[in-house]
C-alpha positions in Angstrom: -170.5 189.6 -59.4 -168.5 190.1 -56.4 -170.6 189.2 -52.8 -172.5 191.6 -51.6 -170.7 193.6 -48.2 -173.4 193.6 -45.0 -173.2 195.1 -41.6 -175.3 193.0 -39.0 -176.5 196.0 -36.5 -177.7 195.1 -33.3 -179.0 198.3 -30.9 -178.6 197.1 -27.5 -179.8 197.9 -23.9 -179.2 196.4 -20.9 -179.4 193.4 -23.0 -176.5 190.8 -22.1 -179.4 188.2 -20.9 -180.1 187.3 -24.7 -176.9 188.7 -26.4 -175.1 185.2 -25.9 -177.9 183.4 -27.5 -177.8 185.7 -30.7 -174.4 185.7 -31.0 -173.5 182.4 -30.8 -176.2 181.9 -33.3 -174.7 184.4 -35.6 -171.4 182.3 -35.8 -173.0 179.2 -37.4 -174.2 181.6 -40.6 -173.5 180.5 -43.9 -172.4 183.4 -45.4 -168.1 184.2 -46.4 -167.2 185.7 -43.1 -164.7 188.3 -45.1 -168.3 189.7 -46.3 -170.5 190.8 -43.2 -169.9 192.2 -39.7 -171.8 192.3 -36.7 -171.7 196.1 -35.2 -173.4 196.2 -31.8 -174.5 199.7 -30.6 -175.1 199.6 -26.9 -177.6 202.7 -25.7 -175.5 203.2 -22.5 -176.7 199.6 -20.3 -176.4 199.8 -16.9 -175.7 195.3 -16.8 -172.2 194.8 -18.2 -172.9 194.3 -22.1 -169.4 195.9 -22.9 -167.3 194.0 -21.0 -169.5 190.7 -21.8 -168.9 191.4 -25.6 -165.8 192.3 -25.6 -164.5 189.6 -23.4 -165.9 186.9 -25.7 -166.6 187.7 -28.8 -163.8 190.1 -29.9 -165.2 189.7 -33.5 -168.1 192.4 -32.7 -167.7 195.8 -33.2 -168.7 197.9 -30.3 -170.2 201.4 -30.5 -170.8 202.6 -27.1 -172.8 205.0 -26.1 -173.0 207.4 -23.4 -177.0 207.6 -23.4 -179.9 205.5 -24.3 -180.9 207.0 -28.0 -183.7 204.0 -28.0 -184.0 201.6 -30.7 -184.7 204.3 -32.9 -181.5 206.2 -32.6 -179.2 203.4 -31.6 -180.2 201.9 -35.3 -179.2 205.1 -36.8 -176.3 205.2 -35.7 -175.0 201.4 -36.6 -176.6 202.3 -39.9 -175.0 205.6 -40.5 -171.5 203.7 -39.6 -172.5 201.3 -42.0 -173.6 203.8 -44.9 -169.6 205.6 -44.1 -167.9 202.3 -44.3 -168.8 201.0 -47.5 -171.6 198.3 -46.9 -174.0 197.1 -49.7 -176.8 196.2 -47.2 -177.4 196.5 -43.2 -179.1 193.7 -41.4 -181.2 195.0 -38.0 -180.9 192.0 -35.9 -183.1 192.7 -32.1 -181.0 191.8 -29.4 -183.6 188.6 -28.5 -183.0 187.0 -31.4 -181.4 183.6 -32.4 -180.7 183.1 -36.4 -180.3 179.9 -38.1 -177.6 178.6 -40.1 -179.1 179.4 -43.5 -180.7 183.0 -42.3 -179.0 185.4 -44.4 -178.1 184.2 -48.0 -181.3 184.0 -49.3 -182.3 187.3 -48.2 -179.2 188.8 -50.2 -180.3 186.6 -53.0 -184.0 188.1 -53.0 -182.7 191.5 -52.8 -180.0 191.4 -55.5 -182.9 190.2 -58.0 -184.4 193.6 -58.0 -183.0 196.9 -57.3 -186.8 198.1 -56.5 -186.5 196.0 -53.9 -185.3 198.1 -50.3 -186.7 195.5 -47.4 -186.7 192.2 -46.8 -187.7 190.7 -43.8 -186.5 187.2 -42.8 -189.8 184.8 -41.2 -189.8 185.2 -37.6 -191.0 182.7 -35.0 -191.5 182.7 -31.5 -188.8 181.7 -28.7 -189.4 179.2 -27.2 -192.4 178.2 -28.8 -190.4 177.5 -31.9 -193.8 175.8 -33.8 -195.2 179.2 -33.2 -195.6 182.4 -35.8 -194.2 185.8 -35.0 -194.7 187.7 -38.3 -194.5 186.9 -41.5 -194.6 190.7 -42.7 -196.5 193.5 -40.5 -199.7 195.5 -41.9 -200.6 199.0 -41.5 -203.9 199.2 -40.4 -205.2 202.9 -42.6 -205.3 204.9 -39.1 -201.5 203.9 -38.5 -201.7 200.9 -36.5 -199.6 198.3 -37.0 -199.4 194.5 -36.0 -197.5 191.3 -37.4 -199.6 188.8 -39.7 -199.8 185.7 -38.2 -198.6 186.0 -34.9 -199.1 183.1 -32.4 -200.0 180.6 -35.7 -199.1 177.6 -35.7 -196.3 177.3 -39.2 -196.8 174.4 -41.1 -195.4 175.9 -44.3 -198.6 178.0 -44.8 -196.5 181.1 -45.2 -193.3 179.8 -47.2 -193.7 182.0 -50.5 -191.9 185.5 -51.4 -194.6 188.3 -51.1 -195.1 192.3 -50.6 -195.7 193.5 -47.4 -196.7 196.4 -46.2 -193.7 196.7 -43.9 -190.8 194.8 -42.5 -190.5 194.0 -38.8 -187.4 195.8 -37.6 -186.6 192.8 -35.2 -185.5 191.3 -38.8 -184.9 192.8 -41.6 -182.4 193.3 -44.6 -182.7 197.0 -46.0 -180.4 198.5 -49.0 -178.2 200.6 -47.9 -178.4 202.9 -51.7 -181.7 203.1 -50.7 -180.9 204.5 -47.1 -178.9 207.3 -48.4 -182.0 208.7 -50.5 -184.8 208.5 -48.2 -183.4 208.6 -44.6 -183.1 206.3 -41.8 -185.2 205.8 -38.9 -186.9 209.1 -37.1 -185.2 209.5 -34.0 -187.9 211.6 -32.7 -189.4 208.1 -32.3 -186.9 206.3 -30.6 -188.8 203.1 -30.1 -191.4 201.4 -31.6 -194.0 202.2 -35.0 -190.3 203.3 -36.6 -190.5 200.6 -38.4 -193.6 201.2 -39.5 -192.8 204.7 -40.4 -189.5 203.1 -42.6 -191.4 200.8 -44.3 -194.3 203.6 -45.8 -191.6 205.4 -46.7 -189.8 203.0 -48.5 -193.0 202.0 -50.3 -193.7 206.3 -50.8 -190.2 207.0 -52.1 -190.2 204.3 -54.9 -188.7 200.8 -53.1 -191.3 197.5 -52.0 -191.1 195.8 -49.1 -190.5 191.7 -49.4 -191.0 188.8 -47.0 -188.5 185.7 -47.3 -189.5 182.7 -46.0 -186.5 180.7 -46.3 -184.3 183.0 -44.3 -185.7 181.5 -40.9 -185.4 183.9 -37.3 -186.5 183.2 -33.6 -187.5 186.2 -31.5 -188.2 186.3 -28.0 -191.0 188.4 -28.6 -193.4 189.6 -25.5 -196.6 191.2 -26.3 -197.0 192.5 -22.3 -194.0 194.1 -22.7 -194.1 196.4 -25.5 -197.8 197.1 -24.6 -196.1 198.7 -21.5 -194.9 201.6 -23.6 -198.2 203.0 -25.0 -197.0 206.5 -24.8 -194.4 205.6 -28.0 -197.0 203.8 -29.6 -199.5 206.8 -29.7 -197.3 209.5 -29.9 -195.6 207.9 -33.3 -199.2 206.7 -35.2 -200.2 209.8 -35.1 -196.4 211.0 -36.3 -197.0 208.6 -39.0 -200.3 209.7 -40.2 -199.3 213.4 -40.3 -196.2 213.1 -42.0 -197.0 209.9 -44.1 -200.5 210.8 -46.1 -201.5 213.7 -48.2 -203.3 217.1 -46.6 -206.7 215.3 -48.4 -206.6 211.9 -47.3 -205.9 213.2 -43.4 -209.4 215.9 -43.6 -211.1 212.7 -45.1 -209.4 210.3 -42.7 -210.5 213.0 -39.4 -214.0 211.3 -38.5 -212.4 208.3 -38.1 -209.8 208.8 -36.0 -211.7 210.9 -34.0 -214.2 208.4 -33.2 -211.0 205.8 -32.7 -209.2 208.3 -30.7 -212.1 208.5 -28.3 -212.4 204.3 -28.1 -208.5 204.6 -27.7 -208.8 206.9 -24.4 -212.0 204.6 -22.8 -209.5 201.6 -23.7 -207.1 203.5 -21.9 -208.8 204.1 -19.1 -210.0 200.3 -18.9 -206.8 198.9 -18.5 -204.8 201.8 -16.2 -202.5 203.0 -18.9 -204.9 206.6 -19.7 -202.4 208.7 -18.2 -200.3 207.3 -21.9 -202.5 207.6 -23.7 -202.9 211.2 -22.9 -199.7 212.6 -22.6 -198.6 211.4 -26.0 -201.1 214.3 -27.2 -198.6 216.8 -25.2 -195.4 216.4 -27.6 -197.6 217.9 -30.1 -198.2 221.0 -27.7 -193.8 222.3 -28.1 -193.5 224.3 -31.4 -190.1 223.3 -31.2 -191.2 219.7 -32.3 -193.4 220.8 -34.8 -190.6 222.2 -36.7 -189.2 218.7 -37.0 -192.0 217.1 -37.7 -193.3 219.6 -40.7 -189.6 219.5 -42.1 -189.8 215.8 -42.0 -193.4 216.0 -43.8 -192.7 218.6 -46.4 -189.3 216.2 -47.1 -191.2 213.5 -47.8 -194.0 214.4 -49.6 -191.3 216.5 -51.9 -189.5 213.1 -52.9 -192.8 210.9 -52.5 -193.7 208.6 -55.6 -196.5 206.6 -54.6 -200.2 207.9 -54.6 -202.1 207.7 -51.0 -204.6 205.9 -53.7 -202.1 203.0 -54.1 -201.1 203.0 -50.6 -205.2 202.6 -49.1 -205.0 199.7 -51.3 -202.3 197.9 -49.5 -203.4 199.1 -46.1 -206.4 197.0 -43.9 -209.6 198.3 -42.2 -208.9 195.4 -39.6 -206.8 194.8 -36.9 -206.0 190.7 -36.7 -203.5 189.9 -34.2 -204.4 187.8 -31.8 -202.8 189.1 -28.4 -205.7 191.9 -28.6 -208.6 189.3 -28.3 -211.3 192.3 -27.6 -215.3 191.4 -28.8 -215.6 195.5 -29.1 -212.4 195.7 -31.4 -213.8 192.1 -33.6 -217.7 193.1 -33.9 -217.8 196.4 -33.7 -214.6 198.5 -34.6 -213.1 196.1 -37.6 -216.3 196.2 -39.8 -217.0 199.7 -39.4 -213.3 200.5 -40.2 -213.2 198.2 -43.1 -216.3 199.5 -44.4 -214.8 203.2 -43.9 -211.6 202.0 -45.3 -213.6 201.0 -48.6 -215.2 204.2 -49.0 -212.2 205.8 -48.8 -210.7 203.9 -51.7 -213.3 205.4 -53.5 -213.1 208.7 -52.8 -209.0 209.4 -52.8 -207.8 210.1 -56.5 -204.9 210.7 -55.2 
């Protein structure tokens, strides 16, 4: 069997601060250099990324851009390069990233031993708390949160075995590119964060599993503060998700719910100075215009979809465990109640 092709795709912005780290790190892989690439995409930075890369490491290839498309987009568009040029897999790599030696051969190994297989995510650990847990897979919490397992743990091998997950972190992770061209790529409506998320329901919808691979080992400069600063995109793309993502049924039975979470969401909100967010991620829902997207992208999906919502509620959790949201109202109140929805629900959907 000849070696698998694979297109290492790194969306950039404004990112030169880390890029160094990553790519040095990328040249010590153990992989036959004649068989993978490293594409960087760079969302239009306004630091000098372009002139950084291409002054010293001429062995990326550079697809510049003349906006900021987001992670979302900027992925896409490495990815649909990739799916044009021949590639058996594409590799999302974040920009804050360092890879080890060893990273990417077994996750080309795992993936190659079962065509049902369209994700694998490497192990991630923290930067520069190296002992420390990123995610060892993410969950999707049944009202379309989503959080890494694991994160902040101390690894002591715990988590070193193969295993489904409910979906891959996008800051790592090894998708099939046969499988891209039948169910899509990320949703640029989204263009950062939860389209991952979205990816990985879909690959599990559409037919494909999603795999963890512990002995393909990643760092990740990961910082909570900072991604909680864009709670707009968080809001705005769980409820994308949940619309597009579940059967009519499940969302009229799902509706008490999240309306009761919807309201603990906006007195969260307004806690911690972020409600103006929180609010105006309801407004993208007001433009018909974006409905016409969105109900294309539904109708698309639940078309091609091969997996029943009463599989997927029993991959999904009633409990959110991650411990950068230490809240006593989220642990002793919200989690049971949820999980004890969740198993009702479980239940109830027969389909």
């Amino acid at each position: 069997m000849s070696q698998a092709r694979v297109a290492i795709i790194i969306a950039n912005f404004n990112g030169q601060k880390y890029l160094q780290d990553c790519l040095e790190s990328l040249k010590t892989t153990q992989y036959d250099a004649a068989f993978f690439d490293t594409i960087l995409i760079d969302n239009n930075s306004a630091d000098d990324t372009v002139q950084f890369v291409e002054q010293n490491y001429p062995e990326v290839k550079i697809l510049p851009q003349k906006e900021n498309f987001g992670f979302a987009g900027g992925n896409n568009i490495g990815m649909q390069w990739a799916l044009e040029h021949n590639y058996d897999y594409v590799f999302l790599l974040n920009q804050d990233t360092v890879v080890t030696a060893d990273w990417l051969q077994p996750l080309i190994t795992l993936a190659e031993s079962d065509q049902t297989i369209g994700a694998v995510q490497s192990k991630l650990r923290l930067w520069p708390a190296k002992e420390k847990l990123n995610t060892v897979g993410n969950k999707i919490h049944f009202l379309g949160f989503g959080y890494g397992q694991a994160s902040g743990e101390i690894d002591t091998g715990q988590y070193d075995q193969i295993k489904e997950i409910n979906y891959p972190s996008g800051a790592a992770v090894l998708l099939r590119v046969s499988m891209l061209k039948k169910i899509g790529l990320f949703d640029d409506q989204m263009f950062m964060y939860l389209e991952d998320l979205d990816l990985g329901w879909r690959i599990w919808l559409t037919g494909y599993r999603c795999v963890y691979q512990p002995a393909s080992m990643i760092y990740h400069k990961y910082e909570f503060d900072r991604s909680m600063k864009q709670v707009y995109y968080f809001e705005r793309n769980r409820l994308l998700c949940l619309y597009r993502n579940y059967h009519w049924l499940t969302l009229i039975l799902l509706f008490p719910a999240w309306f009761l979470m919807e309201f603990g969401q906006l007195y969260y909100a307004w806690q911690h100075k972020y409600l103006g967010q929180k609010v105006s991620s309801y407004f993208y829902f007001s433009y018909p215009e974006n409905w016409v997207k969105i109900n294309h992208a539904r109708k698309l999906l639940q078309h091609n979809r091969k997996l029943s919502d009463r599989k997927m509620l029993k991959m999904f959790t009633g409990e959110i465990l991650f411990q950068a949201i230490n809240n006593p109202l989220l642990i002793y109140i919200a989690n049971p109640i949820l999980n004890f929805y969740l198993k009702i629900l479980r239940l109830i959907v027969l389909w």
